[in-house]
N, C-alpha and C positions, 0 to 999 in steps of 0.2 A: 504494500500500500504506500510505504514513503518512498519506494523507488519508483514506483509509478508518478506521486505527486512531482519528485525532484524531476525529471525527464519532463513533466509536461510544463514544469514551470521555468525549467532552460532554454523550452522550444520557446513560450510567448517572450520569454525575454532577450532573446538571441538578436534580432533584429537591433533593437536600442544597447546592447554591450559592445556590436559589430559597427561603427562606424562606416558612413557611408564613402568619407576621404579615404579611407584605408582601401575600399573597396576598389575604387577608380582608381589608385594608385597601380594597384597591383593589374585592374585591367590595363590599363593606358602604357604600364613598361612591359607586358606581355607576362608575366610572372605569375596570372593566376591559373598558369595551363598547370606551371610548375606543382602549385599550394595543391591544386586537384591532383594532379598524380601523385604527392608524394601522402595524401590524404589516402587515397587507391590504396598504395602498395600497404599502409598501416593497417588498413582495414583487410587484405585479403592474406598479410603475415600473419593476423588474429585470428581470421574466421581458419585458418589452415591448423592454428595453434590451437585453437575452439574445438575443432575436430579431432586432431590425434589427442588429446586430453581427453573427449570423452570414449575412444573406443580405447584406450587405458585401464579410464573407469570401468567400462563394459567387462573389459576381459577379467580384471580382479575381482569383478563382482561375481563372475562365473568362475572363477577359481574358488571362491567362498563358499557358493552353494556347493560344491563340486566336495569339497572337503566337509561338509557338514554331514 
């Protein structure tokens, strides 16, 4: 319930913490192809990371039942 609140209350406020000079800065020198990609590869090291962690969890868990 308070992770939920915290993420919905990041999103309405995201807009007013993100400056809109920062924003055209980074269009206008071409650097925000940069900010997305390097935003990309974070996110798809995680969800890669997200992944082998849980078939980890899986298999230990099946090792547990397996021993009981």
């Amino acid at each position: 319930m308070v992770r939920n609140y915290l993420i919905s209350s990041i999103l309405v406020f995201l807009p007013w913490l993100v400056k809109a000079d920062s924003l055209d800065f980074f269009r206008s020198t071409g650097k925000m192809y940069s900010v997305v990609a390097v935003v990309l590869v974070l996110f798809i090291i995680l969800a890669i990371y997200l992944i082998k962690l849980d078939k980890r969890i899986t298999q230990v868990e099946q090792n547990k039942k397996h021993e009981s």
